[in-house]
VOBA-1610 file (N, C-alpha, C; in pm, whole numbers, padded with zeros to 5 digits, always signed):
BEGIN
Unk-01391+02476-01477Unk-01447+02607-01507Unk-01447+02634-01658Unk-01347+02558-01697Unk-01383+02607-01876Unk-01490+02559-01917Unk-01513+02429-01946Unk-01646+02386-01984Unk-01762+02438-01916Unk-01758+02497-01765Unk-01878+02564-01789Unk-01886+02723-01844Unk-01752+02784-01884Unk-01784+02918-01929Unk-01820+02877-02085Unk-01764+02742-02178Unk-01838+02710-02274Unk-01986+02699-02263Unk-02028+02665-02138Unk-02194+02626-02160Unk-02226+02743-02172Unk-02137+02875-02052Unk-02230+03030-02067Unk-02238+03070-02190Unk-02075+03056-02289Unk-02113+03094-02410Unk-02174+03071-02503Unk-02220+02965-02510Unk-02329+02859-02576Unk-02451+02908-02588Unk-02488+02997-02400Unk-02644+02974-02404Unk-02616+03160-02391Unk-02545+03237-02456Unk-02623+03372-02526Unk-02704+03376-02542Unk-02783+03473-02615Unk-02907+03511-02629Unk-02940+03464-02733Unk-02846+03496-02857Unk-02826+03412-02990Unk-02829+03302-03018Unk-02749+03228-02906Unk-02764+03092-02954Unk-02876+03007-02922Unk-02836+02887-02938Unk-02951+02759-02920Unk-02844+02683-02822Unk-02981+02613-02774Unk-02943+02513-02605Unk-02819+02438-02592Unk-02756+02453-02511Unk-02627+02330-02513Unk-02633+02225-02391Unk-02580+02076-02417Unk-02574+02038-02321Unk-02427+01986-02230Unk-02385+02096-02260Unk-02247+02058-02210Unk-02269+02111-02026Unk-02196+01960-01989Unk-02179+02006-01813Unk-02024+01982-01749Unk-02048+02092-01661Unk-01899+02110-01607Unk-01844+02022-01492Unk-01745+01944-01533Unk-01651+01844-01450Unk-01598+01865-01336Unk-01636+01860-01249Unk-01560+01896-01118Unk-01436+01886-01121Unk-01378+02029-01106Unk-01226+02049-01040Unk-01196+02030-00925Unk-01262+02059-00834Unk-01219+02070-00699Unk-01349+02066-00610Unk-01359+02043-00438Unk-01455+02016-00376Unk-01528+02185-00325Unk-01435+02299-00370Unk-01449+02407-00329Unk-01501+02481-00378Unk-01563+02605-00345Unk-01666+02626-00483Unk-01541+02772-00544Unk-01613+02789-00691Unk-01473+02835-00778Unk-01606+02943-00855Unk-01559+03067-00903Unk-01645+03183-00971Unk-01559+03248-01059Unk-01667+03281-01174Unk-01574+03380-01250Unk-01707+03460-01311Unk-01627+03622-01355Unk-01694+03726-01452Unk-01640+03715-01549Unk-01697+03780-01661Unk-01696+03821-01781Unk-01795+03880-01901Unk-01759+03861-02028Unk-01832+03953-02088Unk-01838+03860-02260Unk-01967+03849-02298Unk-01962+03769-02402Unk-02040+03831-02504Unk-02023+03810-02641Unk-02088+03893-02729Unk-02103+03811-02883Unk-02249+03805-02903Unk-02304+03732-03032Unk-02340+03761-03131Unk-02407+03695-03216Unk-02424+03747-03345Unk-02483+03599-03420Unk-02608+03632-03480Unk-02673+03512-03538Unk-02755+03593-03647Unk-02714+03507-03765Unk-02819+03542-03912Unk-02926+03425-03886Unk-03062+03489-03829Unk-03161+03384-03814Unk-03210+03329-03942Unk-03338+03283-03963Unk-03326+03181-04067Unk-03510+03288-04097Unk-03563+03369-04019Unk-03689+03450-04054Unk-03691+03550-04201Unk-03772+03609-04231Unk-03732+03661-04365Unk-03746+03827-04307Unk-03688+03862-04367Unk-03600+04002-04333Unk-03582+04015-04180Unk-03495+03938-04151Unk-03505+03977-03979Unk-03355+04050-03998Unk-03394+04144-03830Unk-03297+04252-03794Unk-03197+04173-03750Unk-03115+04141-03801Unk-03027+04062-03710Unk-02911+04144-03644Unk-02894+04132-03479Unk-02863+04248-03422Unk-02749+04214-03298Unk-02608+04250-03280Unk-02518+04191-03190Unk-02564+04232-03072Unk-02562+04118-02986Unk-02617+04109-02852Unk-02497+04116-02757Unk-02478+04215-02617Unk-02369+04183-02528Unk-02448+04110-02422Unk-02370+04045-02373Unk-02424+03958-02224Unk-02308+03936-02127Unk-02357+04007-01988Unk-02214+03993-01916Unk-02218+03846-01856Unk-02179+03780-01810Unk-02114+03618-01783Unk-02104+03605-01650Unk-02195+03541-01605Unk-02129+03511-01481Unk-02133+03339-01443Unk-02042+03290-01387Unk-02034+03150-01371Unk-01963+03150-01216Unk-02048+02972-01164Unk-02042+02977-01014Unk-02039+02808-01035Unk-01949+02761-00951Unk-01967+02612-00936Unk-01906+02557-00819Unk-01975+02468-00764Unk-01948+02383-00639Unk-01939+02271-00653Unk-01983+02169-00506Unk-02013+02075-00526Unk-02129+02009-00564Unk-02226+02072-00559Unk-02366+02045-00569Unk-02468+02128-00705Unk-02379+02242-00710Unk-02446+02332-00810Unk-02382+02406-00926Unk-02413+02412-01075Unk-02359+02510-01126Unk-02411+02600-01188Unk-02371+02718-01262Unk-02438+02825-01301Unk-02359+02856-01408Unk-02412+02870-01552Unk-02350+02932-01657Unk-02415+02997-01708Unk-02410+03191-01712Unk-02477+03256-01779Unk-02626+03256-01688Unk-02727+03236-01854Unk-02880+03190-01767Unk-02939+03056-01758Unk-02793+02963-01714Unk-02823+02850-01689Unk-02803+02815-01534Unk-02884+02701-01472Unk-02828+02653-01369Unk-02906+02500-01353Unk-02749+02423-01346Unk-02751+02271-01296Unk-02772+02219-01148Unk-02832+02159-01120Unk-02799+02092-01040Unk-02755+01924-00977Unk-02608+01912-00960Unk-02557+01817-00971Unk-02648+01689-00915Unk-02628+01562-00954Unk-02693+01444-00898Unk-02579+01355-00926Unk-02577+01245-00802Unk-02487+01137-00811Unk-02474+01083-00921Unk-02321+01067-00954Unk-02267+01024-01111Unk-02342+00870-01052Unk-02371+00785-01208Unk-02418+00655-01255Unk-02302+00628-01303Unk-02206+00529-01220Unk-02088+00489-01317Unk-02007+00590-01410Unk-01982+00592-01531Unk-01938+00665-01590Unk-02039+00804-01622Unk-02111+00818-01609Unk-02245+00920-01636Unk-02279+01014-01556Unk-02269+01148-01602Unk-02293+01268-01499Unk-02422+01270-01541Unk-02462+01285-01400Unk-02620+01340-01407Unk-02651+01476-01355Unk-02753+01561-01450Unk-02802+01696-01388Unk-02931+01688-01379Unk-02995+01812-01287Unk-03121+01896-01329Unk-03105+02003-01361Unk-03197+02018-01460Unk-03089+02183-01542Unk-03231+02294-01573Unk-03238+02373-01547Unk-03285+02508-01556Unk-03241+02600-01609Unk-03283+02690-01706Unk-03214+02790-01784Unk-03349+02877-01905Unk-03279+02987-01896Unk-03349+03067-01983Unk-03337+03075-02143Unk-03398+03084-02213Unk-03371+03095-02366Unk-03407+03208-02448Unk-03326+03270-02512Unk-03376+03394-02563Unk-03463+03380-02706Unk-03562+03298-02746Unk-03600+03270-02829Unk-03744+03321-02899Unk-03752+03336-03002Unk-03869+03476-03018Unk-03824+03584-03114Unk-03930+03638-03116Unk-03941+03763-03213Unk-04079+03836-03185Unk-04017+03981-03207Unk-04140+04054-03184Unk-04139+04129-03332Unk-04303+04157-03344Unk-04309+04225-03432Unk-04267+04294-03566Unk-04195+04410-03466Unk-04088+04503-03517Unk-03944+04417-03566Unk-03933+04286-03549Unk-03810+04255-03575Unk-03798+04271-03695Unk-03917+04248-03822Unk-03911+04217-03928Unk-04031+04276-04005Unk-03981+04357-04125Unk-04151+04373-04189Unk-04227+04290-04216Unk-04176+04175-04217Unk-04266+04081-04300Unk-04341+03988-04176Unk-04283+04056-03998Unk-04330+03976-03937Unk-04465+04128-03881Unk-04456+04218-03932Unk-04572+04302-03912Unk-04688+04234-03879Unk-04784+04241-03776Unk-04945+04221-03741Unk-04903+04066-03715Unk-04779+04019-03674Unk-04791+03890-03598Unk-04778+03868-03461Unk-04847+03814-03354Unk-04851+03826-03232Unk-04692+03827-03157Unk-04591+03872-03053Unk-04498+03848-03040Unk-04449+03736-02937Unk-04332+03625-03003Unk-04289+03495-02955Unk-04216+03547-02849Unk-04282+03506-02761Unk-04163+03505-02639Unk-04087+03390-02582Unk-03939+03409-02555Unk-03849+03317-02486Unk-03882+03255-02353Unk-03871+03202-02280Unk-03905+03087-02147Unk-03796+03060-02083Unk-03845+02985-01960Unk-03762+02900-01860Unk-03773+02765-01957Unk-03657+02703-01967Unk-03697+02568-01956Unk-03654+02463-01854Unk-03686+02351-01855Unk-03660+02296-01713Unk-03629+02144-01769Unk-03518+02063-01710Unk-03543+01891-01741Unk-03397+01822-01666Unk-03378+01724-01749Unk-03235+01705-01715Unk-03137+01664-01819Unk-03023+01642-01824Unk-02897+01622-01867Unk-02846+01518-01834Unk-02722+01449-01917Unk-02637+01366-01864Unk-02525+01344-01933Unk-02411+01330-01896Unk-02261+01372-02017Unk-02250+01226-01984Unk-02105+01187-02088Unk-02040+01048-02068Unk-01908+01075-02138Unk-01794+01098-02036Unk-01631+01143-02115Unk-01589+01027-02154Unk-01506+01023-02252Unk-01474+00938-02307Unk-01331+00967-02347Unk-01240+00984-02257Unk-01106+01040-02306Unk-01119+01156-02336Unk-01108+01258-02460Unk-01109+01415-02541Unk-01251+01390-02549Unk-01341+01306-02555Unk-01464+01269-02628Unk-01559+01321-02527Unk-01652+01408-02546Unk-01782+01412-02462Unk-01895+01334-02553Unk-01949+01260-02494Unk-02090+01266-02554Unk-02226+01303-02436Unk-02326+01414-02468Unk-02410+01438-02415Unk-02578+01452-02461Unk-02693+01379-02348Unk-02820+01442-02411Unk-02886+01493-02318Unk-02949+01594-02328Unk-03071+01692-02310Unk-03232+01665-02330Unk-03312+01653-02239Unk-03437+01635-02250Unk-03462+01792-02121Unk-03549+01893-02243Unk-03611+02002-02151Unk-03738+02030-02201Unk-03840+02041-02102Unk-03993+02100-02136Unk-03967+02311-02097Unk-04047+02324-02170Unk-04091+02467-02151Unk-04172+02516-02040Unk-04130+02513-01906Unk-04185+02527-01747Unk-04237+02711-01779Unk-04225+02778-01874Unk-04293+02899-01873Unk-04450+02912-01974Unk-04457+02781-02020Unk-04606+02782-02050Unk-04618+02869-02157Unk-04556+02951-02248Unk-04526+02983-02411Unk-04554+02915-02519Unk-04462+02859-02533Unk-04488+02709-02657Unk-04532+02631-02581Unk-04502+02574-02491Unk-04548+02422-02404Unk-04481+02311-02476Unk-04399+02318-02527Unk-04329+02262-02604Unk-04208+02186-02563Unk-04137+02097-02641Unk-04008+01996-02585Unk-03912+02008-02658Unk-03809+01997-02606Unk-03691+01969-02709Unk-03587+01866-02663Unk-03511+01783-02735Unk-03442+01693-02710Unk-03311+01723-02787Unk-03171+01694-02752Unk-03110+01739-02803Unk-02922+01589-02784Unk-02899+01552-02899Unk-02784+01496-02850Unk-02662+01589-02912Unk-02546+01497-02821Unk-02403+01618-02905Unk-02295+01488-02862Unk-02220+01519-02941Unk-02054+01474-02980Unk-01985+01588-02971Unk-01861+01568-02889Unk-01767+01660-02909Unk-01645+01589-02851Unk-01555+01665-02924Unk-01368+01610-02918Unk-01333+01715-02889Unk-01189+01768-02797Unk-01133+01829-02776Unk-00964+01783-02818Unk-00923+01864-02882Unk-00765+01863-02888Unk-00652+01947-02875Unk-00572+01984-02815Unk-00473+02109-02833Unk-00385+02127-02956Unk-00405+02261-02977Unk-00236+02308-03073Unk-00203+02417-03041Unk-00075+02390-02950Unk-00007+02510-02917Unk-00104+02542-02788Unk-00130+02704-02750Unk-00167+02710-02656Unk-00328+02739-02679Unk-00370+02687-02794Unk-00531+02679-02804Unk-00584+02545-02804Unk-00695+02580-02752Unk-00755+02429-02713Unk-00907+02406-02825Unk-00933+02331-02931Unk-00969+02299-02986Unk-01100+02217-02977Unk-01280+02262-02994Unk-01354+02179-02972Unk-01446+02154-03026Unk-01430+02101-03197Unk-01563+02067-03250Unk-01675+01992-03247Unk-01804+02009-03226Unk-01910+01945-03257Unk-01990+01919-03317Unk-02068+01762-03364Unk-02185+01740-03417Unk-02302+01723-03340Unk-02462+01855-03314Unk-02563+01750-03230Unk-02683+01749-03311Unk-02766+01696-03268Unk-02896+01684-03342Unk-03002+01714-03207Unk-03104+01824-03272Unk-03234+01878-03204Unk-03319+01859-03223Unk-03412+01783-03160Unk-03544+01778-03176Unk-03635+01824-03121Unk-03706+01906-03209Unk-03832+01994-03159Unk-03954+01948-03187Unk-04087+01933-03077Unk-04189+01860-03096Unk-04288+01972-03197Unk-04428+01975-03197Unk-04490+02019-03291Unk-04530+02165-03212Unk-04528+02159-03108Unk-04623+02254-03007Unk-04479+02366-02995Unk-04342+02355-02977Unk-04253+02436-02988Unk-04231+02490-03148Unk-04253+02379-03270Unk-04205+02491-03429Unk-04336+02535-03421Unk-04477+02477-03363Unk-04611+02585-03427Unk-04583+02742-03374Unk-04558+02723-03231Unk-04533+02835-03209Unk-04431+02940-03188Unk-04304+02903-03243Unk-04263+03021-03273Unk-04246+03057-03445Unk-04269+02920-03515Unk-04263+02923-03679Unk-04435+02933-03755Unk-04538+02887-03666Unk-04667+02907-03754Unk-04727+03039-03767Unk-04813+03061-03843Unk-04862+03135-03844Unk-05056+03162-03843Unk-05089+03172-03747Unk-05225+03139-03662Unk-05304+03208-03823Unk-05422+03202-03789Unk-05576+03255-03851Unk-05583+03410-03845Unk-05585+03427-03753Unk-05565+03552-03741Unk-05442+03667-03727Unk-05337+03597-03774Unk-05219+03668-03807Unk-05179+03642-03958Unk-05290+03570-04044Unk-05246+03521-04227Unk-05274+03679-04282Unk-05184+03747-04361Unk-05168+03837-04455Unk-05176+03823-04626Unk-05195+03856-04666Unk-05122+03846-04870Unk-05007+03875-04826Unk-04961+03715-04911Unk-04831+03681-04902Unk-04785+03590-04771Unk-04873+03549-04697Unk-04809+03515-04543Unk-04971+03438-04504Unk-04959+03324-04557Unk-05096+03197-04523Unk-05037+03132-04399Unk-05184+03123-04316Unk-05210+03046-04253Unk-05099+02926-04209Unk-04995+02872-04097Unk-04968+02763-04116Unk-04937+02697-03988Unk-04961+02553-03955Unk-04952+02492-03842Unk-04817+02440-03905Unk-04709+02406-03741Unk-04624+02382-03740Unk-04598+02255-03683Unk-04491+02163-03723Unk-04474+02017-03733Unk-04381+02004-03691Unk-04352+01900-03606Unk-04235+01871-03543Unk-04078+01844-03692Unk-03996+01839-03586Unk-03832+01889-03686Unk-03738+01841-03573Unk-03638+01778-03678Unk-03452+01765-03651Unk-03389+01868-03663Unk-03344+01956-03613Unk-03188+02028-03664Unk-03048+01934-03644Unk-02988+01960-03738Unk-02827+01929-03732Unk-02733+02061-03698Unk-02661+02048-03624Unk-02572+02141-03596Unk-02408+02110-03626Unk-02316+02172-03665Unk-02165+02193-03688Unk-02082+02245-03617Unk-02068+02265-03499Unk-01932+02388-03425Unk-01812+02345-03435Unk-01731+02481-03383Unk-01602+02471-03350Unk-01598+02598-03222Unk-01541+02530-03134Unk-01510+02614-02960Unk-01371+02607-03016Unk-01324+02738-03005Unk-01157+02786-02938Unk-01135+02849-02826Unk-01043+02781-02757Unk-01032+02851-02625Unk-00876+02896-02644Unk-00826+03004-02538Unk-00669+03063-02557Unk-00738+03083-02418Unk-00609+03052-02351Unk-00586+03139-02213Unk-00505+03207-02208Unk-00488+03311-02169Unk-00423+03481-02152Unk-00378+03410-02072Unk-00403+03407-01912Unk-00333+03394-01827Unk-00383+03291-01746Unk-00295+03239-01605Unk-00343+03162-01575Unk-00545+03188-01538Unk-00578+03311-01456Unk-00698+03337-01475Unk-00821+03381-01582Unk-00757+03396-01697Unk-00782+03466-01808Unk-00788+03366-01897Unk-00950+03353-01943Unk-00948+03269-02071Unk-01020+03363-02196Unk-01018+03352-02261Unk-01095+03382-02435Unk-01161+03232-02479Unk-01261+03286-02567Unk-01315+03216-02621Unk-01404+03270-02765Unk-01399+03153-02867Unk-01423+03189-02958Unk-01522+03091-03023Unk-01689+03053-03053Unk-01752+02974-03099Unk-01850+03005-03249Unk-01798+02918-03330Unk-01905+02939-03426Unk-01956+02813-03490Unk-02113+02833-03543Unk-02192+02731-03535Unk-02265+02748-03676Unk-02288+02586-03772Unk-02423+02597-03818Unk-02504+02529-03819Unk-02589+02556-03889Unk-02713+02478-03844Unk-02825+02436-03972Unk-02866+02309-03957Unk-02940+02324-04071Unk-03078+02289-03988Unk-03146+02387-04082Unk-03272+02302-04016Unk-03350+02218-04080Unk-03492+02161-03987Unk-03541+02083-04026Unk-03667+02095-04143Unk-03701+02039-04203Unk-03804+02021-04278Unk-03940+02132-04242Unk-04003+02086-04108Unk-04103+02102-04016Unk-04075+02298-03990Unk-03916+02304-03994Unk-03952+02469-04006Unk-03877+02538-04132Unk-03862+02457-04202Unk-03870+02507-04374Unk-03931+02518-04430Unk-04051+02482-04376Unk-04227+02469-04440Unk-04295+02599-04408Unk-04225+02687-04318Unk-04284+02768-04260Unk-04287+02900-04361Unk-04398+02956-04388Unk-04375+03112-04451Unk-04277+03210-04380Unk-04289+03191-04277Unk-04186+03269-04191Unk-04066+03346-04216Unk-03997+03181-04294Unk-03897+03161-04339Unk-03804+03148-04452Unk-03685+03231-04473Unk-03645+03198-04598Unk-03552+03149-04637Unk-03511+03079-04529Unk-03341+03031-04531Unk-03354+02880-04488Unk-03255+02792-04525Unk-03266+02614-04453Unk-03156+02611-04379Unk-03098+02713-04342Unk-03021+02782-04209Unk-02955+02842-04171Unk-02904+02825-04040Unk-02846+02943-03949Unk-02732+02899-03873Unk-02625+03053-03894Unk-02567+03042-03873Unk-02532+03142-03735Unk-02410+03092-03660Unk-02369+03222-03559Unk-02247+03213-03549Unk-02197+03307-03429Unk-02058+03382-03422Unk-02034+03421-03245Unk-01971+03348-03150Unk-01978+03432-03048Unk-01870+03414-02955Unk-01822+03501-02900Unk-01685+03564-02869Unk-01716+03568-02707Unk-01614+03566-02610Unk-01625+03589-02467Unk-01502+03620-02378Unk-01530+03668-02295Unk-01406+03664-02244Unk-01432+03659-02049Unk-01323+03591-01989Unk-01403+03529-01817Unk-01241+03581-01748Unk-01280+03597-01669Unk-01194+03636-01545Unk-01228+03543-01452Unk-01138+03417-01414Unk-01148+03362-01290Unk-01102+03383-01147Unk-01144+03393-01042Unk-01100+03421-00924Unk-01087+03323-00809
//
């Protein structure tokens, strides 16, 4: 259950995609509530950047899991290799009003995306990748995503930094980073958008209160890629976040 209340906290509204999947504890199915809360300086130029609450809910069995607005569905491990199908929502976008400078631009909306997953533990070591298409027909767009992560304890916190790398095809940065023909202003040209790497940095802290009671604490950065540094959009080469949670297991 921890690693999947990490995936809920991961996939806030704020953040960007994770592919972390949760290890079976037990053959029984196991639930928890809670309440998680973010905070991201996007990388747009004057954007509102604004703390988001999201209440938490996580559900896992043998066959299925659920973190937040995610949901897996388990497939027979390959040897050492968990396999998923994974579904989940992304809060990704901007409207309008977010920003003056995004005035008279059409508004980006967030999606389902849909694909699969697959972890490989390695002792403290996860390594995981992500292949998801955009099943809501928005961008139409792909993203691919790998990650490294170690876990270690000190004391009664549990310790989990990561390195992953994102790849976004051309049809996901045109459309939420270009800027069409009929949305170019003075000051704000015309621009098609090109596929991009991000690199990412975290650190997950976990404390458990009690035996049912965990906290959690994640912060992330990010650099981005080339493909959306090119963008007028934009005025930053990246982004950073901040996000806090807290789960009640039952």
């Amino acid at each position: 259950m921890r690693r999947l209340f990490a995936a809920a906290l991961l996939a806030l509204p704020i953040a960007g995609p994770t592919t972390a999947i949760a290890q079976p504890e037990a053959q029984a199915s196991s639930w928890g509530l809670g309440l998680g809360v973010g905070y991201e300086r996007r990388a747009y130029r004057d954007f509102d950047n604004r703390a988001r609450v999201l209440p938490l809910l996580m559900y896992e069995n043998r066959w299925v899991s659920v973190a937040g607005p995610g949901i897996d569905l388990k497939l027979p491990d390959v040897g050492p290799l968990a396999l998923r199908l994974r579904a989940r929502y992304a809060f990704d976008g901007y409207e309008a009003d977010d920003s003056p400078y995004l005035a008279g631009m059409a508004e980006r909306k967030g999606g389902v995306w849909v694909g699969g997953a697959l972890a490989w533990q390695l002792g403290a070591t996860r390594l995981s990748a992500e292949l998801l298409g955009d099943a809501s027909g928005n961008s139409k767009g792909r993203q691919f995503r790998l990650q490294a992560e170690h876990s270690f304890r000190a004391g009664d916190f549990e310790l989990t930094p990561r390195l992953a790398a994102l790849s976004l095809d051309r049809k996901y940065v045109d459309y939420y980073y270009g800027v069409a023909l009929s949305e170019q202003r003075a000051g704000r040209a015309a621009h098609a958008g090109e596929s991009t790497v991000n690199t990412e940095l975290g650190l997950r802290v976990g404390y458990r209160l009690a035996s049912q009671q965990l906290l959690m604490l994640d912060l992330s950065g990010t650099r981005l890629g080339r493909g959306i540094k090119a963008s007028p959009l934009v005025e930053r080469g990246s982004e950073t976040g901040l996000r806090m949670a807290y789960l009640y297991r039952f």
